[in-house]
Every structure is written in structure tokens, then in C-alpha cells.
N, CA, C and O of each residue as an XYZ file, in Angstrom:
320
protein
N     -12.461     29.456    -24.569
C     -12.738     29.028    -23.216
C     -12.901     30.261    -22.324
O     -12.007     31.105    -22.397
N     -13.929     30.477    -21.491
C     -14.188     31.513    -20.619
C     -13.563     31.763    -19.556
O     -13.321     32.896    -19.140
N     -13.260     30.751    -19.045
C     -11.961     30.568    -17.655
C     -11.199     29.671    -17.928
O     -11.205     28.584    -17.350
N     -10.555     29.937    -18.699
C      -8.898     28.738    -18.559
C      -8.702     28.733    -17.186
O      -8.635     27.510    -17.061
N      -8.616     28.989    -16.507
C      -7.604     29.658    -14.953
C      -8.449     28.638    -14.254
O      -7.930     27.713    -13.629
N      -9.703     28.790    -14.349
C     -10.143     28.190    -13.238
C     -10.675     26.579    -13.712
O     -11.276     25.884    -12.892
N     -10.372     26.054    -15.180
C     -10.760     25.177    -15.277
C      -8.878     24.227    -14.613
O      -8.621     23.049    -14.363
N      -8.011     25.512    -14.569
C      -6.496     24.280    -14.238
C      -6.719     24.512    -12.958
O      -6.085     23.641    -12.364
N      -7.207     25.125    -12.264
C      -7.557     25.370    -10.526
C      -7.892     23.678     -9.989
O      -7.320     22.813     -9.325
N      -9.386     23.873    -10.855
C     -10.268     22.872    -10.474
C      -9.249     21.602    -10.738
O      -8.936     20.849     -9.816
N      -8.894     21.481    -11.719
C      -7.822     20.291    -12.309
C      -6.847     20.082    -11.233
O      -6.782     18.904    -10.881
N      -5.824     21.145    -10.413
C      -5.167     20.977     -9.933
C      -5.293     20.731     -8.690
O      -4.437     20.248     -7.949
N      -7.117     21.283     -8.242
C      -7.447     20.493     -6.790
C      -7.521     19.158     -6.693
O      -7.195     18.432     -5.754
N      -8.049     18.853     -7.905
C      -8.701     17.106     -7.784
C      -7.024     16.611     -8.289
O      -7.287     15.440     -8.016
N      -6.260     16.568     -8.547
C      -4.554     16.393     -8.377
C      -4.228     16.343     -6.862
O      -3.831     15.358     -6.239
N      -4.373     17.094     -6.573
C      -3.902     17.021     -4.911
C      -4.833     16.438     -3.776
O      -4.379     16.270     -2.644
N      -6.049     16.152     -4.069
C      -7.236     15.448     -3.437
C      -6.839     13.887     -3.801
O      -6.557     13.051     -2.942
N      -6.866     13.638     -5.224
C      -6.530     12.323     -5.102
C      -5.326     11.505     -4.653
O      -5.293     10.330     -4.288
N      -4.093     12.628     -4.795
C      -2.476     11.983     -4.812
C      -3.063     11.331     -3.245
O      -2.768     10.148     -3.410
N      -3.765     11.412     -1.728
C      -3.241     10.822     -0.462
C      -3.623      9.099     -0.813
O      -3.100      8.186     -0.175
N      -4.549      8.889     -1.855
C      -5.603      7.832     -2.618
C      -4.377      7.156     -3.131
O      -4.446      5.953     -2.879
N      -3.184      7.509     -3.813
C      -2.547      6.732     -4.769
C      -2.020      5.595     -3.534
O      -2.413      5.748     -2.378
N      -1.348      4.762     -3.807
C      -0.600      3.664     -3.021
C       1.376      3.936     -3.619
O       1.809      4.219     -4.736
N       2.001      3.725     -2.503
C       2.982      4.169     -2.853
C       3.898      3.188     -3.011
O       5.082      3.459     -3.209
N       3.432      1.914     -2.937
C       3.818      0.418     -2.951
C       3.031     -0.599     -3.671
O       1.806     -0.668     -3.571
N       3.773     -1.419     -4.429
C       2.729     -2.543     -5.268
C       2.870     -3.480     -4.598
O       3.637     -3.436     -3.637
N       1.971     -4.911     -5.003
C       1.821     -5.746     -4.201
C       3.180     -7.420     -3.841
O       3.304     -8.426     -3.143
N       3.888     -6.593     -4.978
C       5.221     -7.233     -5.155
C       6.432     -6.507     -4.343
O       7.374     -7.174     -3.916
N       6.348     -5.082     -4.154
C       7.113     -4.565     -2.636
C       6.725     -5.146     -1.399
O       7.571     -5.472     -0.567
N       5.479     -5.302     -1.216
C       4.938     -5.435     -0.147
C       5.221     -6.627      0.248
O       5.416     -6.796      1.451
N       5.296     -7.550     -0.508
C       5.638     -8.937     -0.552
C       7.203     -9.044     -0.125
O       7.663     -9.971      0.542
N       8.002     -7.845     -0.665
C       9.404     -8.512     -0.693
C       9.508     -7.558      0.839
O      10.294     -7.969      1.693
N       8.912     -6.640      1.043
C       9.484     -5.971      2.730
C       8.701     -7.104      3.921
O       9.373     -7.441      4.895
N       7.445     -7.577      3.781
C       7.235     -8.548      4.411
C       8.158     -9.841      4.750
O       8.252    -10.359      5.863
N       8.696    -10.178      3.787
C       9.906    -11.039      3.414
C      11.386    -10.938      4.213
O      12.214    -11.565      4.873
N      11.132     -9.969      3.768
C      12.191     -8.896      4.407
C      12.385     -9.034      5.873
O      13.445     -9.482      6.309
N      11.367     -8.653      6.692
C      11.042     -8.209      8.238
C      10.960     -9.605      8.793
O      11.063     -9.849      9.995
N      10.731    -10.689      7.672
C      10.560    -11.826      8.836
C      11.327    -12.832      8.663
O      11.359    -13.878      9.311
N      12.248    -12.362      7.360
C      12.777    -13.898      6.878
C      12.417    -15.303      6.485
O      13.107    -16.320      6.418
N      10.805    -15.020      6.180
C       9.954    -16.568      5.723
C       9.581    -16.078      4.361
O       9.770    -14.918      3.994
N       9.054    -16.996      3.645
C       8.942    -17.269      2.806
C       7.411    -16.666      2.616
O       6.737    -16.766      3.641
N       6.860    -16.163      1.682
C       5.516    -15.348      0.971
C       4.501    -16.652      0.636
O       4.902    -17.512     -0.148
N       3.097    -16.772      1.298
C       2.391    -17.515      0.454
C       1.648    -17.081      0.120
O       1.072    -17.653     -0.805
N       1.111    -15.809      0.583
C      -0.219    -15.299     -0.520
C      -0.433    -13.651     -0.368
O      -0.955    -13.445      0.728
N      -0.270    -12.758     -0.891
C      -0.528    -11.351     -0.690
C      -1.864    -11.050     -1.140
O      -2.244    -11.216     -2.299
N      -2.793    -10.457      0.112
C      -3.939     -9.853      0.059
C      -4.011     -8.439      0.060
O      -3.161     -7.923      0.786
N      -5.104     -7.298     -0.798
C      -4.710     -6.078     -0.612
C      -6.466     -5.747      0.389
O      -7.513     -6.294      0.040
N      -6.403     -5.117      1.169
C      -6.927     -5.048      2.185
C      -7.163     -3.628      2.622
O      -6.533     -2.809      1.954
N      -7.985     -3.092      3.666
C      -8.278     -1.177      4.597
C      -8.005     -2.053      6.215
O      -8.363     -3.162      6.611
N      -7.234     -0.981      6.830
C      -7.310     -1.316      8.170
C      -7.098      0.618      8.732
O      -6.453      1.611      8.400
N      -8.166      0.184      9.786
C      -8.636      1.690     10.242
C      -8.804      3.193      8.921
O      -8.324      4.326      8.919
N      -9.518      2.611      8.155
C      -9.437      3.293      6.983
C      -8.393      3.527      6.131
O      -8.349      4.374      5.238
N      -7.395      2.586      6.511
C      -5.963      2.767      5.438
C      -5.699      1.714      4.576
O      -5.645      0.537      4.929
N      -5.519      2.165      3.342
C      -4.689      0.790      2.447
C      -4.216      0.156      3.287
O      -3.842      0.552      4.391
N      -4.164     -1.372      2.664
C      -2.913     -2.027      3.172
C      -2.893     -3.513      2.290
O      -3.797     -3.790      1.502
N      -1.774     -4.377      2.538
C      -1.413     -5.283      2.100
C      -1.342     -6.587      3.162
O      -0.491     -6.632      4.052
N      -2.156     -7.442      2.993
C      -2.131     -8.938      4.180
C      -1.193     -9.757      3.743
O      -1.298    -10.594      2.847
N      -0.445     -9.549      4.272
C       0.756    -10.717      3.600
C       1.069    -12.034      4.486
O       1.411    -12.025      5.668
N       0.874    -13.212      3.632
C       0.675    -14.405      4.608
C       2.083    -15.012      4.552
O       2.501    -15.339      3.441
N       2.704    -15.161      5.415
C       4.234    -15.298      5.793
C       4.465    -17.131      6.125
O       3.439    -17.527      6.678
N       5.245    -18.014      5.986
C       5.628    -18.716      6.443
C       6.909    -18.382      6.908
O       7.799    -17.786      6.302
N       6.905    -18.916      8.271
C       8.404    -18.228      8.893
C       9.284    -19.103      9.074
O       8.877    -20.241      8.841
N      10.423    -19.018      9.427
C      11.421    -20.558      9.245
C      11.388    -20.823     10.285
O      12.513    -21.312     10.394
N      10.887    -20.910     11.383
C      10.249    -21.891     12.407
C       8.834    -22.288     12.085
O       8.074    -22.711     12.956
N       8.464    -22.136     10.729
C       7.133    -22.902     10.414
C       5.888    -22.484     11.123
O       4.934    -23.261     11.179
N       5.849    -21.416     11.614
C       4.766    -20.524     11.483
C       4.604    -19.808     10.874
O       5.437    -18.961     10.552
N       2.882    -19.921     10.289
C       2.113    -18.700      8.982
C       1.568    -17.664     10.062
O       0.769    -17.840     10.982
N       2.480    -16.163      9.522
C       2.186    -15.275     10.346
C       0.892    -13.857      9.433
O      -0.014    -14.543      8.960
N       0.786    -13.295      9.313
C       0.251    -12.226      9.053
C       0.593    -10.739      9.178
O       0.094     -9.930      9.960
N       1.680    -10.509      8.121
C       2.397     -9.040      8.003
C       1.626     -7.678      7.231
O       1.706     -7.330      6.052
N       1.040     -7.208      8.095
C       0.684     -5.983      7.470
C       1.582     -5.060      7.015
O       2.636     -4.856      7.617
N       1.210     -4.352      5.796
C       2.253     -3.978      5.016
C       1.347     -2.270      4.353
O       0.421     -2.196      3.545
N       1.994     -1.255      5.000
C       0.806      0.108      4.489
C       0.708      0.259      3.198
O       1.598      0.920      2.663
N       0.162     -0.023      2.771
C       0.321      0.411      0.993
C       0.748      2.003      0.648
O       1.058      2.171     -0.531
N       0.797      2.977      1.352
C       1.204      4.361      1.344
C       2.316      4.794      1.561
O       2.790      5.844      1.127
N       2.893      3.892      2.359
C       4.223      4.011      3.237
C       5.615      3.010      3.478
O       6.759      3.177      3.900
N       4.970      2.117      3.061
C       5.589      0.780      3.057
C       5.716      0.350      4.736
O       6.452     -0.581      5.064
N       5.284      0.773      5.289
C       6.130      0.686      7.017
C       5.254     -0.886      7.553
O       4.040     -1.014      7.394
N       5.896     -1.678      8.016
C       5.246     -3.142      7.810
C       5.052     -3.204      9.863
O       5.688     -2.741     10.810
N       3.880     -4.003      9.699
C       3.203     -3.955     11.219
C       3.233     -5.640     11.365
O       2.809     -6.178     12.388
């Protein structure tokens, strides 16, 4: 090989380019912190971009019987 060095360079850019891409939550966290934040019950988890960001639509029934809509960051977990 003529450049080892620069073929783990290149390797180790596209490593650090893709890691902001990974999701740091599955769609079964997302479900249970939604859960979590509102105390209703889960009826359907959508995975979704809002303002160019992952995210998770989580459709909530709440125990006053409203279906709410918990956004959930897929990167961060931090629920909106």
C-alpha cells in the first residue's frame, strides 16, 4: 500500500462526518420518554426531520383522553 496513513486519515474523517448522522435513541426510547413526559399511553411512533433534525412523532393518548403529539430528538433524546 502506498499511503497507509492517509488511507486511515480518510477513514477516520468519514468516522467523524458521519457519527452527528447516527441517532442516539431508538424508536422504543423514544416511545418510553414520550410516555414518560406525559403519562399517557403510546399509540403509534413515527420517525420523522424537523428543521433538519431527526426526530421521533410520538402519538400520545393522555389520561384526560387527549391524542397529543410528542416530539422526541432522535440525537438527544430531549422531548418537545
Amino acid at each position: 500500500m502506498p499511503y497507509p496513513r492517509l488511507r486511515h486519515l480518510v477513514f477516520g474523517a468519514a468516522l467523524a462526518l458521519a457519527a452527528p448522522l447516527a441517532l442516539a435513541i431508538d424508536r422504543d426510547e423514544a416511545a418510553a420518554r414520550a410516555q414518560q413526559s406525559t403519562g399517557g399511553r403510546v399509540l403509534a411512533v413515527e420517525r420523522a426531520e424537523q428543521d433538519g433534525r431527526p426526530v421521533f412523532k410520538v402519538r400520545i393518548l393522555t389520561p384526560s383522553g387527549e391524542v397529543r403529539i410528542v416530539l422526541v430528538d432522535a440525537r438527544t433524546g430531549a422531548t418537545r
